[in-house]
N, C-alpha and C positions, 0 to 999 in steps of 0.2 A: 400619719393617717388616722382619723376616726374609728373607734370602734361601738357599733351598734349588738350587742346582747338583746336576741328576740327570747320570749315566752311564748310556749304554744306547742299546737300540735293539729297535725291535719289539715284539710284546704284552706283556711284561712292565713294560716301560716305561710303555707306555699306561694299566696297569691304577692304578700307582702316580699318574702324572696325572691321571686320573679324579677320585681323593679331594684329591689336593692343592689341585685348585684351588674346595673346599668352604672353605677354611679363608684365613685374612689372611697368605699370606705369598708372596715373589716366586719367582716360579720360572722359572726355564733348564733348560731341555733340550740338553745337548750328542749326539749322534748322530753313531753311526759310519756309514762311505756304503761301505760294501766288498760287500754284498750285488748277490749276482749269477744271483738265481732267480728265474721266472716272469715277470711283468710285467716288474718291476725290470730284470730281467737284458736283456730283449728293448731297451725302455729306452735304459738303460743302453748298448747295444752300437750302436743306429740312431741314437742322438741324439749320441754318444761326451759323455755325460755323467755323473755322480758319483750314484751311487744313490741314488734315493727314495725306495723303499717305506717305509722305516722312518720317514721322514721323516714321510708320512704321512698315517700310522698314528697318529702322535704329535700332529702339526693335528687329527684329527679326535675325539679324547681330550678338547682342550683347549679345543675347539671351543663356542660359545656360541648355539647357532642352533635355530632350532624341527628338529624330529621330518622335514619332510618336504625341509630342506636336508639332514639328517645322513643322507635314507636314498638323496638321490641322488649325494652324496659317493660314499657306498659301494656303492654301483649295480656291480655288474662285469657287462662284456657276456657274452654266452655264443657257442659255436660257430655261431651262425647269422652272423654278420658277421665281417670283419676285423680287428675289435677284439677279436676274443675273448680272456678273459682278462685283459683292461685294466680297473683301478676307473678311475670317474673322479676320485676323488680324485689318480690318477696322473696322469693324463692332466692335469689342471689345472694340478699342478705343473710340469710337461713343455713344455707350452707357457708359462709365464710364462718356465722357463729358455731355452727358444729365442729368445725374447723379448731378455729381459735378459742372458742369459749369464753369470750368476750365482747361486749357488742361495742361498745368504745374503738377497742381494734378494731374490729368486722368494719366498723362504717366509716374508719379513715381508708382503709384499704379501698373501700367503696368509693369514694372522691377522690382518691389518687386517679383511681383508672377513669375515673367521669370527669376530669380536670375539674375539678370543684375548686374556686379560690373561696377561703370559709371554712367553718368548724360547726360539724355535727355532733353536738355529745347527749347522749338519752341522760335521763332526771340518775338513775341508777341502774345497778348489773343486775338487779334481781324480778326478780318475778314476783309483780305485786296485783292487787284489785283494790278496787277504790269501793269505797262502803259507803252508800247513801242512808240519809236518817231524815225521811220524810216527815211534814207535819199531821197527816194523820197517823205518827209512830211506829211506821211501817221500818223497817232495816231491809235495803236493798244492796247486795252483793253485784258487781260489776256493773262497768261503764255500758254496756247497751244496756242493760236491765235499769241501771239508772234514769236514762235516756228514755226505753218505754214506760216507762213507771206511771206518767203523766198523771204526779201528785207534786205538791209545792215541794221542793228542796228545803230543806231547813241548817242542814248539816253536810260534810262530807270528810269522810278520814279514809285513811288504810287497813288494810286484814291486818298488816304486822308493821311492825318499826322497820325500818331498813336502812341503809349506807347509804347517803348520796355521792352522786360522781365527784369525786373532791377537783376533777379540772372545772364542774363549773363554779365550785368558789373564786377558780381563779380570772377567771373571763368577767366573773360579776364584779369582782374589783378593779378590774382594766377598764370598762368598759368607759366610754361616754355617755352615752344615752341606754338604756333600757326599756325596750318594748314590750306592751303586753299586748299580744296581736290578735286580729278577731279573730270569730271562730267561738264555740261551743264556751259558755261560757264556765259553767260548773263541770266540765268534764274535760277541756283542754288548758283552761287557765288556772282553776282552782286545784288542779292537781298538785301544780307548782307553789299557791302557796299555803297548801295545809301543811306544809313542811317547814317546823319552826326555823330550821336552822338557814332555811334558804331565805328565807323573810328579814332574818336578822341580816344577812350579806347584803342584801337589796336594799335598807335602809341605813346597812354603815357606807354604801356606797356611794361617792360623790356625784356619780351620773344622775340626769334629769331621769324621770320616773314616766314614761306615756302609756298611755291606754290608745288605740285603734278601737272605734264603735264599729259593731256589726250594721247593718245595714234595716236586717229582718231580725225577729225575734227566733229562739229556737224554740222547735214545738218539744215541748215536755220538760224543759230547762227553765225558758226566762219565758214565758208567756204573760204578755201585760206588759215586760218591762219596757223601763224610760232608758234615755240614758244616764239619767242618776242612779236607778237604779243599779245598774251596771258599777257605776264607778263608786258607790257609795260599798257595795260587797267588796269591791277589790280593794278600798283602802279598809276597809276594819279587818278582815284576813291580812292586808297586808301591814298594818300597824303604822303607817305614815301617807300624806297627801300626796295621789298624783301632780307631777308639775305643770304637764300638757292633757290634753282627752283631743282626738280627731272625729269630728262626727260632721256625719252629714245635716248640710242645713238647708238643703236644696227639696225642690217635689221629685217625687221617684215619676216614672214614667207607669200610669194607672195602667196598661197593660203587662206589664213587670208587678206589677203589684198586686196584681187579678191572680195570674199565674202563681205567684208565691201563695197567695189564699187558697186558690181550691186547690190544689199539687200539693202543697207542702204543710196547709192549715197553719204559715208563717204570716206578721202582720211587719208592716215599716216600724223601726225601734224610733219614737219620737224623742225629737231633742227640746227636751221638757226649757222653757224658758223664762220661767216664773222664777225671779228673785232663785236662782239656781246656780249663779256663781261669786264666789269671793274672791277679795284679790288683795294680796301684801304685797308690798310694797318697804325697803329699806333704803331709810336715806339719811345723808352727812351733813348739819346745818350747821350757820355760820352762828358764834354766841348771839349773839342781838336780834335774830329771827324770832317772828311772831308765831310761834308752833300752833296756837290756833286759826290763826288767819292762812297759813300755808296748809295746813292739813283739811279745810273749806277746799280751798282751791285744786289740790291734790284729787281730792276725793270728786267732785263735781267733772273737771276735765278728764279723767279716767273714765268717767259712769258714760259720759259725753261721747269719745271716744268710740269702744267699746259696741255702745249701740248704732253708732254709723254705721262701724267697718264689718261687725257680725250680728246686727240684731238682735243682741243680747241683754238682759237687764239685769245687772248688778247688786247684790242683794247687800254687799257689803265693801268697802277699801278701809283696807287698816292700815295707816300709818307706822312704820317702827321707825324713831330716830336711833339710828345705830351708836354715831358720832357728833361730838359737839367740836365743831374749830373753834378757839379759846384766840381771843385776840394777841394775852400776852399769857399764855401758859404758865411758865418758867417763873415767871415774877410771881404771878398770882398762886402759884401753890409754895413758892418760898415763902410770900407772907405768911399763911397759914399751917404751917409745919413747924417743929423745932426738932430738927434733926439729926443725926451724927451722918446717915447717909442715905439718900433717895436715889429713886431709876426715876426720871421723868424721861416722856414722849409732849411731841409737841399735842398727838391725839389721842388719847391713851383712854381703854377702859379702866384699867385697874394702876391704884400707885401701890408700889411696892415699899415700904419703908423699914429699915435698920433701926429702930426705937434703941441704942443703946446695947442690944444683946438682949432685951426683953422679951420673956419668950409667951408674957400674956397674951391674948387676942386684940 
């Protein structure tokens, strides 16, 4: 069975969990716990614990339970009681961590009883806040305070160093694909990779790398942004090229789009199409191939392609010949050797040669 590793936190995540778990493949959820609004935040502060909300949000996504558990999950009290404001979805989590004192535990416990098939593990056990570093130099402490700030993000780090969950090094190296799912961009994604050591796993990792485009812009986050924008911050925080991006290429429906303006002062994230994507390409030629007349052709029927099937225009295709097929290999590098002993391959990068015991270069 496949295994897909999502990044994230909060409804975007949730929506992507929804579908995923319609289909035969394993899934992890890693969640960042820096969230420090409403419920969470109150939480958060009385319990000196690592935030939940996002947490979940994402349990009850993945949640396997009749209609009348999912609506007291999500039950929030109202100003008539003490609890107001509190889901019980929170509050469940809340007490299993007082409990155990650990949220790791806490939210396996949590999926056991909600038949969750899947793994929820939060980024870390500790109690952190994310620090913004605006361009007009401002230093903003917490994720709502980030959020209303609405000044350009320039930066974002931690109050302190912390331990990351070491099971998600281990699901990042299982994995097959890795998502980075919509949703908030500097506040649920970028939580995940201001953290060197997770960035390093994600890029020794052989899974394909995806990015999910939001839809709308977030107001105080990414206002203006493209979706290069978007994917242009995620790969330099993340130190390597996404392999997929999912965005929409369709018109939104202008009543969906009215709504998003005046409610939420959110705009459509446009899918900028100006010379905005490259494409490599690795390939095995036969010796006697025309590499400039093959790499014309390469290049042309891709660009060709490409703008059919998604109307998109291609700003580059780069060739890499990986391998050359040698007509007579074996003959040909016996002529030009004189040697006590060789490793040949019929396709070989590298020859390895025995000069004798000489230990020169």
């Amino acid at each position: 069975m496949k295994k897909i590793v999502l990044f994230g936190g909060g409804t975007g995540l949730s929506q992507i969990l929804k579908g995923l778990k319609l289909f035969p493949v394993e899934v992890s959820a890693i969640i960042s716990v820096s969230d420090n609004g409403g419920s969470t935040g109150m939480l958060k502060e009385e319990l000196d614990m690592p935030a939940i909300g996002d947490i979940a949000k994402v349990v009850i996504s993945m949640a396997d339970v009749n209609k009348d558990i999912m609506n007291m999950l999500s039950y929030r009290f109202d100003d008539r009681t003490s609890l107001e404001n509190h889901p019980i979805k929170n509050l469940l989590l809340a007490a299993l961590y007082d409990i155990k004192g650990n949220l790791t535990e806490s939210t396996e416990i949590l999926c056991k009883f909600l038949n969750i098939k899947g793994k929820i593990l939060p980024l870390t056990e500790e109690k952190v806040e994310l620090v913004g570093h605006l361009k007009d130099k401002r230093i903003v402490i917490g994720e709502e305070n980030i959020t209303n700030c609405y000044s350009v993000i320039e930066d974002l780090s931690y109050n302190k160093k912390f331990e990351v969950n070491k099971k998600v090094f281990k699901e990042v190296k299982e994995a097959d694909l890795i998502i980075f799912s919509p949703g908030s961009l500097w506040t649920s994604i970028m939580p995940h990779l201001i953290v060197p050591e997770v960035c390093e796993e994600i890029r020794k990792s052989k899974a394909k790398k995806m990015y999910i485009s939001n839809l709308f812009t977030q107001t105080g986050e990414t206002d203006n942004f493209k979706v290069s924008d978007h994917v242009n911050l995620i790969e330099k925080y993340l130190g390597c090229k996404l392999d997929v991006v999912l965005s929409n290429n369709k018109k939104i429906d202008e009543k969906l789009v009215k709504k998003y303006q005046t409610e939420e002062q959110k705009d459509p994230i446009i899918l900028d199409k100006e010379n905005n994507l490259s494409v490599l390409i690795t390939i095995t030629i036969d010796q006697d191939a025309n590499i400039k007349d093959l790499s014309n052709l390469l290049q042309t029927t891709i660009k060709d392609a490409i703008k059919q099937t998604a109307d998109l225009d291609v700003k580059e295709v780069n060739v890499k010949v990986k391998n050359i097929n040698m007509k007579h290999p074996y003959k040909m590098l016996a002529e030009k050797s004189e040697v006590t002993e060789t490793v040949l391959e019929p396709v070989a990068e590298e020859v390895v040669e025995n000069n004798g015991g000489s230990q020169d270069e």
